[in-house]
Backbone as CSV, one residue per row, in Angstrom:
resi,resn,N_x,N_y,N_z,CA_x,CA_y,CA_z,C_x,C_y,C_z
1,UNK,91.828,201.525,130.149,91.956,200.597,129.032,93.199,199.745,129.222
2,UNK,93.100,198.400,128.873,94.493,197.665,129.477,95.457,197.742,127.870
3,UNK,96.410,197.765,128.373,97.794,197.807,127.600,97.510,196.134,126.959
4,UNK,98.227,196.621,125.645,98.463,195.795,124.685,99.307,194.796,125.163
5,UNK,98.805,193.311,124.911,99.948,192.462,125.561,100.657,191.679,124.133
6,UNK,101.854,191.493,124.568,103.236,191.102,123.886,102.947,189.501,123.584
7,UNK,103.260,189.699,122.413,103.403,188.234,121.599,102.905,186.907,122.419
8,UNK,104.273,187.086,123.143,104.593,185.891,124.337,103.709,185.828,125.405
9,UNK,103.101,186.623,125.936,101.992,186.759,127.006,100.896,186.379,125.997
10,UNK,100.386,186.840,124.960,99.080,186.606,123.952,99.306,184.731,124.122
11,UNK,100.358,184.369,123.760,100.109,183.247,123.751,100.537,182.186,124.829
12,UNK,100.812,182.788,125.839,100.885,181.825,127.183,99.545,182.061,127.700
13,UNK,98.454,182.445,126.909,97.013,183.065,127.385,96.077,182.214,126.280
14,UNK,96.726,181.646,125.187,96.063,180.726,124.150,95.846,179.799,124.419
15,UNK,96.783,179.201,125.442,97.135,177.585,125.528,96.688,177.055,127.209
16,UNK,96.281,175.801,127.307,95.922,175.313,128.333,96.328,174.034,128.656
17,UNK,97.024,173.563,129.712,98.028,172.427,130.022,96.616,171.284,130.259
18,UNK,95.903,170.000,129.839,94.793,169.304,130.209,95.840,167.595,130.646
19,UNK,95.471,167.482,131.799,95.847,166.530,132.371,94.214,165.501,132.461
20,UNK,94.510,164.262,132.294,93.544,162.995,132.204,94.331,161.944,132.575
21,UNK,93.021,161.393,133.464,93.158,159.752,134.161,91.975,159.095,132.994
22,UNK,93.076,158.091,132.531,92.551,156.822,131.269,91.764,155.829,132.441
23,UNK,91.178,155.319,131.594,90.369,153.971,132.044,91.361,153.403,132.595
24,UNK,92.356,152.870,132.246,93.377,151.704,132.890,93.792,152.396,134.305
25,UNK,93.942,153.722,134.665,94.553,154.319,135.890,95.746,154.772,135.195
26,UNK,96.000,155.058,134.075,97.203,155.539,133.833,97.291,157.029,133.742
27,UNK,98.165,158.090,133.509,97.539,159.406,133.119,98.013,160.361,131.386
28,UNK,97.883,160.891,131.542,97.973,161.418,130.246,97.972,163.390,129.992
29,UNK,98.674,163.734,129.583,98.607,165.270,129.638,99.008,165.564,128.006
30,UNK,99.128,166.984,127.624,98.918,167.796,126.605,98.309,169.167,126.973
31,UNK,98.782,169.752,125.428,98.229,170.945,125.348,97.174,171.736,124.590
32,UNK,96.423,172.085,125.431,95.146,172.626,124.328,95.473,174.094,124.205
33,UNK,94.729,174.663,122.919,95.221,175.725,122.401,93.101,176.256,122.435
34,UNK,92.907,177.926,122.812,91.669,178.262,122.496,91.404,178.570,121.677
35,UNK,90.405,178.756,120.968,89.981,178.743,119.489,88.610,179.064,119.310
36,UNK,88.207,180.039,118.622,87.162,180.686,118.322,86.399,180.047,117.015
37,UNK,85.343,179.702,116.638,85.093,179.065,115.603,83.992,180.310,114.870
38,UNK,83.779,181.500,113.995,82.685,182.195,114.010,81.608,181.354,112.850
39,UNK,80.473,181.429,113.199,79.362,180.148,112.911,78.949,181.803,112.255
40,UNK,78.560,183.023,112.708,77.986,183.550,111.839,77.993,185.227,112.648
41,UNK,77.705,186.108,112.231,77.748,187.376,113.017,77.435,187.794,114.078
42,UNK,76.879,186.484,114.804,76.186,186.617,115.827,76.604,185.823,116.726
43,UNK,77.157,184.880,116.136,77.523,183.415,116.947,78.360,182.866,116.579
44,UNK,79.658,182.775,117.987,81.029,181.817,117.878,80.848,180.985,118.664
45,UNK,81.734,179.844,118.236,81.802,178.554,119.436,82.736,178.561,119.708
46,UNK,83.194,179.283,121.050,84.623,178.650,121.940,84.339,177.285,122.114
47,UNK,85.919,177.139,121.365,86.466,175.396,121.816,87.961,175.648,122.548
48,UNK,88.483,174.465,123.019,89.485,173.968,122.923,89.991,173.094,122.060
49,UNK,91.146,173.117,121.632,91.204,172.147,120.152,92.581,171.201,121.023
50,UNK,92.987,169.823,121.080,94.051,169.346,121.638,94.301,168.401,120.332
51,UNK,95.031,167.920,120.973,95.343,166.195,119.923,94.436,164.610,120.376
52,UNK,93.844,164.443,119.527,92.907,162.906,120.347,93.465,162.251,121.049
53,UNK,95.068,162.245,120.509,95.583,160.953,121.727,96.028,161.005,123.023
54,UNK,95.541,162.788,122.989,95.557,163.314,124.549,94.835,162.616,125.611
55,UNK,93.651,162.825,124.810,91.988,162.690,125.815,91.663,161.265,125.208
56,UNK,92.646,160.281,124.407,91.565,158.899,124.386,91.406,157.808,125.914
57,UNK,90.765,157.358,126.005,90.748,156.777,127.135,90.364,157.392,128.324
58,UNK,90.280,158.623,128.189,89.938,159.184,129.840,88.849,159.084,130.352
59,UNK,89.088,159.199,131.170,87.881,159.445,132.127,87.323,160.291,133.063
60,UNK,88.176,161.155,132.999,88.333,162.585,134.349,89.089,163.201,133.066
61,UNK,88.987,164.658,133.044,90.215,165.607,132.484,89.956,166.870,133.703
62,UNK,91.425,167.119,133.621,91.293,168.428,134.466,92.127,170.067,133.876
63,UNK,92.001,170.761,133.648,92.814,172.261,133.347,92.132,173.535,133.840
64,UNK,92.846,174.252,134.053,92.559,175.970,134.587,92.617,176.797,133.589
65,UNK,91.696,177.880,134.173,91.470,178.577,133.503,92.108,180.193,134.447
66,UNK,92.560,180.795,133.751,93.244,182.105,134.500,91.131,183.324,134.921
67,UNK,91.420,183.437,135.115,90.353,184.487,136.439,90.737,185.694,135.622
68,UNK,89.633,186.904,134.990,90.092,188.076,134.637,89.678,189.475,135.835
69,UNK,90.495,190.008,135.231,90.125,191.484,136.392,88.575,192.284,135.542
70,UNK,88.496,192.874,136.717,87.412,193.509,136.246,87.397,194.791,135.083
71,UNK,88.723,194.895,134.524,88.650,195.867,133.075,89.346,194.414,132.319
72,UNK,89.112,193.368,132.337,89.480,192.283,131.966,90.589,191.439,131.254
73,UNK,91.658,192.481,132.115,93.058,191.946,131.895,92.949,190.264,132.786
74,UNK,94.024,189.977,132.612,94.464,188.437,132.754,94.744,188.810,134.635
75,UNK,94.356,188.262,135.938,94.596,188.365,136.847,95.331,187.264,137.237
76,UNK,96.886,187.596,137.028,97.979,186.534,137.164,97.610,185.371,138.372
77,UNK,97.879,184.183,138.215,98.149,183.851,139.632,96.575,182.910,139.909
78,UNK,95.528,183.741,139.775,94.219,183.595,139.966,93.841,183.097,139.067
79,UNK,93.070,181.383,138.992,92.676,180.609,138.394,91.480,179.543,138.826
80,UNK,90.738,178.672,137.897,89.850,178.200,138.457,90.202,176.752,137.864
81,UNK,90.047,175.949,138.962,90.118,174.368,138.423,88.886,173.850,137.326
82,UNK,89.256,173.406,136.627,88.425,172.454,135.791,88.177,171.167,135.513
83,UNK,87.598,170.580,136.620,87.346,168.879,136.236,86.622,168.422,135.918
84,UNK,86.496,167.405,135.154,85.134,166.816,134.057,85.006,165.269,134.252
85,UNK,84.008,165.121,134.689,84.090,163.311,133.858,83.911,163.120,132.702
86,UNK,83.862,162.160,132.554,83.006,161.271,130.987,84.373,162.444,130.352
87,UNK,85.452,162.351,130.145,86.182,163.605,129.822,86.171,163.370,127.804
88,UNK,86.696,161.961,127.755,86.631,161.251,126.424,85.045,161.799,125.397
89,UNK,84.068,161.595,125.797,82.740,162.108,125.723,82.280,163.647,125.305
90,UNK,83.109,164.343,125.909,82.917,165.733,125.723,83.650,166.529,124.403
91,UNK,84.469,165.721,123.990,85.243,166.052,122.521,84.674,165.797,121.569
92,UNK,84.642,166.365,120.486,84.142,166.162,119.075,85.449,165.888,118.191
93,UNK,85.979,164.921,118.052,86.872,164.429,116.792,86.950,164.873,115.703
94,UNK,87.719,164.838,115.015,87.722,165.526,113.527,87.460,164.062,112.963
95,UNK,86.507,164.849,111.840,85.582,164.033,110.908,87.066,162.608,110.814
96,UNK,87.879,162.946,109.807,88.858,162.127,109.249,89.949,161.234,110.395
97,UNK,89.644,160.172,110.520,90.263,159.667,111.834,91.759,159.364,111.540
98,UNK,92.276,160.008,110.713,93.848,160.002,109.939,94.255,161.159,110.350
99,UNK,93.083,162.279,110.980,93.809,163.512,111.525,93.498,163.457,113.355
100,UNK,95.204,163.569,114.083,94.561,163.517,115.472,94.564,164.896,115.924
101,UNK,93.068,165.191,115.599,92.707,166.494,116.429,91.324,166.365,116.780
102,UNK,90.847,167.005,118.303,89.646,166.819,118.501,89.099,168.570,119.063
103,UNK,88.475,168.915,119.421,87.858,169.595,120.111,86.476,169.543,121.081
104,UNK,86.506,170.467,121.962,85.733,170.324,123.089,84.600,171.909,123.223
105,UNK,83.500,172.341,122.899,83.230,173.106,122.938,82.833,173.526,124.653
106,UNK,83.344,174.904,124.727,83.540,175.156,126.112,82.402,176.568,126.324
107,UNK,81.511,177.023,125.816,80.386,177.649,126.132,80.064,177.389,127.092
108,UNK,79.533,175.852,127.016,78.694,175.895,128.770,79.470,175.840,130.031
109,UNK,80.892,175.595,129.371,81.512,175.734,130.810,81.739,177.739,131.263
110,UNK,81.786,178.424,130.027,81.660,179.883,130.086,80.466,180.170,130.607
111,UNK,79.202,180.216,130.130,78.021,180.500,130.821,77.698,180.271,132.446
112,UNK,78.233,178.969,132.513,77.836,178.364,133.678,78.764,179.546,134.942
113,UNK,80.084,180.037,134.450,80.912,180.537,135.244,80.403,181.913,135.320
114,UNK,80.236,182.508,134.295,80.015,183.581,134.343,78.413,183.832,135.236
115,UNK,77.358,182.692,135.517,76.022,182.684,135.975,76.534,182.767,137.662
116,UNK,77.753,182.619,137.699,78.173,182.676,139.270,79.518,183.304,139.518
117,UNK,79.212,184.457,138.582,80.050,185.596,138.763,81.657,185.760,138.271
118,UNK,82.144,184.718,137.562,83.543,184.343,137.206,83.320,184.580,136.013
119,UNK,84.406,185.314,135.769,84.375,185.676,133.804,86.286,185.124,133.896
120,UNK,86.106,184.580,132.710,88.072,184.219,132.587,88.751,184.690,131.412
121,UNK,89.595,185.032,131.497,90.222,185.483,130.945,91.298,184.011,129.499
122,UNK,91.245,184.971,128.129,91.622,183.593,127.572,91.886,184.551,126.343
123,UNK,92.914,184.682,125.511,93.064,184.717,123.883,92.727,184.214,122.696
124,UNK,91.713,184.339,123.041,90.833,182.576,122.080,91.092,183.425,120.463
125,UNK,91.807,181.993,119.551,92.091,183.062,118.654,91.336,182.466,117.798
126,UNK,90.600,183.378,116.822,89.341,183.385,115.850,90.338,183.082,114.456
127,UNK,90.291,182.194,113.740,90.743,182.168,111.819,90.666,181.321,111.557
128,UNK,90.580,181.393,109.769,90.117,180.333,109.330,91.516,179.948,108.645
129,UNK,92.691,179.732,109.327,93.737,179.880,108.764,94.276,178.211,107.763
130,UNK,94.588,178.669,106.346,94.981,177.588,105.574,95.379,176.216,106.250
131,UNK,96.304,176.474,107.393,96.859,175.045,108.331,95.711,174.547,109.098
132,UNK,94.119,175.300,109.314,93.379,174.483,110.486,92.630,173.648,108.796
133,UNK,92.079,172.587,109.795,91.415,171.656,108.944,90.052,172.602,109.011
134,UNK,89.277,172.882,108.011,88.461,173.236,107.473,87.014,171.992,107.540
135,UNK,87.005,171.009,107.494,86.629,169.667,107.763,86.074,169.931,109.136
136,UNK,87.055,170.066,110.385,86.459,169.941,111.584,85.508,171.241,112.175
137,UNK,85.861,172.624,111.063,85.403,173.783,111.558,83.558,173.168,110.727
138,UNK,82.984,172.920,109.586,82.504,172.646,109.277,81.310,171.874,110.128
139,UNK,82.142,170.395,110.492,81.944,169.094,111.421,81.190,169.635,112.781
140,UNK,82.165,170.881,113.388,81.516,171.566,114.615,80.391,172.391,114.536
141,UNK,80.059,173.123,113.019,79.283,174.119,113.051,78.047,173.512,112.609
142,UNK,77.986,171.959,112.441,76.935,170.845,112.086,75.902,170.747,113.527
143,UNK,76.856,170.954,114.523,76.510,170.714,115.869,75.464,171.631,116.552
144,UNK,74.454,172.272,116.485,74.073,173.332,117.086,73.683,173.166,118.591
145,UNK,73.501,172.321,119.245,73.216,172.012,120.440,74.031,172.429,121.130
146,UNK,75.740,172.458,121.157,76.319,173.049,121.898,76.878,174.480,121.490
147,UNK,75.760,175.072,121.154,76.137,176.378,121.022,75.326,176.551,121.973
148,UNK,75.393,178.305,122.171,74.887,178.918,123.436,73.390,178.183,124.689
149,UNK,74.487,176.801,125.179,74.325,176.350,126.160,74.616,176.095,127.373
C-alpha cells in the first residue's frame, strides 16, 4: 500500500505547467490545476481547469503528465508529453465571459492512454468548494459527449 503523501507533494501532483504557440507565433504558458467534476455516482469528468488567457489564441498546447507505478504511486522523473492542436478548441469557457477560467475535459486523453497501457498518475481534486464557480461545474455537466470518451 503506498504511503500517504505530504501536503506539498499532493499538490505538486495537482498542477500542470501548459505551454501554447498563439496564432501570431508568439507563446504563452500557465498553470493548470486537475479537477474532478462528480456528474453523479457513477460518473466524473476529469478536467483541467487553467485561466482563458492562457490558451486564447493557440494553436498547439503542450504539458506532461507524470507516469504511475504499478501500485500507483507517482513514478518520479517518468512522464508523457502532451501535444494538441486546435489547442484553443478543446476548452470549454466558463459560461460568464467576466470570469477567466476555462476547462479542458481530459477523459479521452485518459482512455486513450490507458488503451496502450499508460495509466498516470495525478491528484485530481474532487469539490464543490464555495470559491469554484458553480456556473462552470453546471456548464460542463450540460456537456455529455465528452464524458466517457
Amino acid at each position: 500500500m503506498a504511503e500517504k503523501m505530504s501536503p506539498a507533494d499532493q499538490l505538486s501532483f495537482s498542477t500542470v505547467r501548459i505551454a501554447c504557440k498563439t496564432q501570431s507565433g508568439g507563446d504563452s504558458t500557465g498553470t493548470g490545476f486537475f479537477f474532478i467534476f462528480p456528474l453523479n455516482d457513477n460518473t466524473n469528468i476529469p478536467v483541467i481547469i487553467t485561466n482563458r488567457h492562457v490558451i486564447k489564441n493557440a494553436t498547439e498546447g503542450t504539458f506532461q503528465l507524470t507516469e504511475a507505478n504499478n501500485n500507483g504511486t507517482p513514478n518520479i522523473g517518468t512522464f508523457t508529453t502532451v501535444q494538441l492542436d486546435k489547442f484553443e478548441g478543446r476548452w470549454i469557457s466558463h459560461p460568464n465571459q467576466d470570469v477567466d477560467l476555462c476547462a479542458m475535459p481530459i477523459a479521452p486523453l485518459l482512455h486513450e492512454a490507458k488503451n496502450k497501457g499508460k495509466i498516470f498518475f495525478s491528484n485530481l481534486f474532487q469539490s464543490y468548494s464555495p470559491h469554484f464557480p458553480l456556473s462552470l461545474i453546471a456548464y460542463l455537466t450540460d456537456i455529455p459527449h465528452y464524458i466517457n470518451t
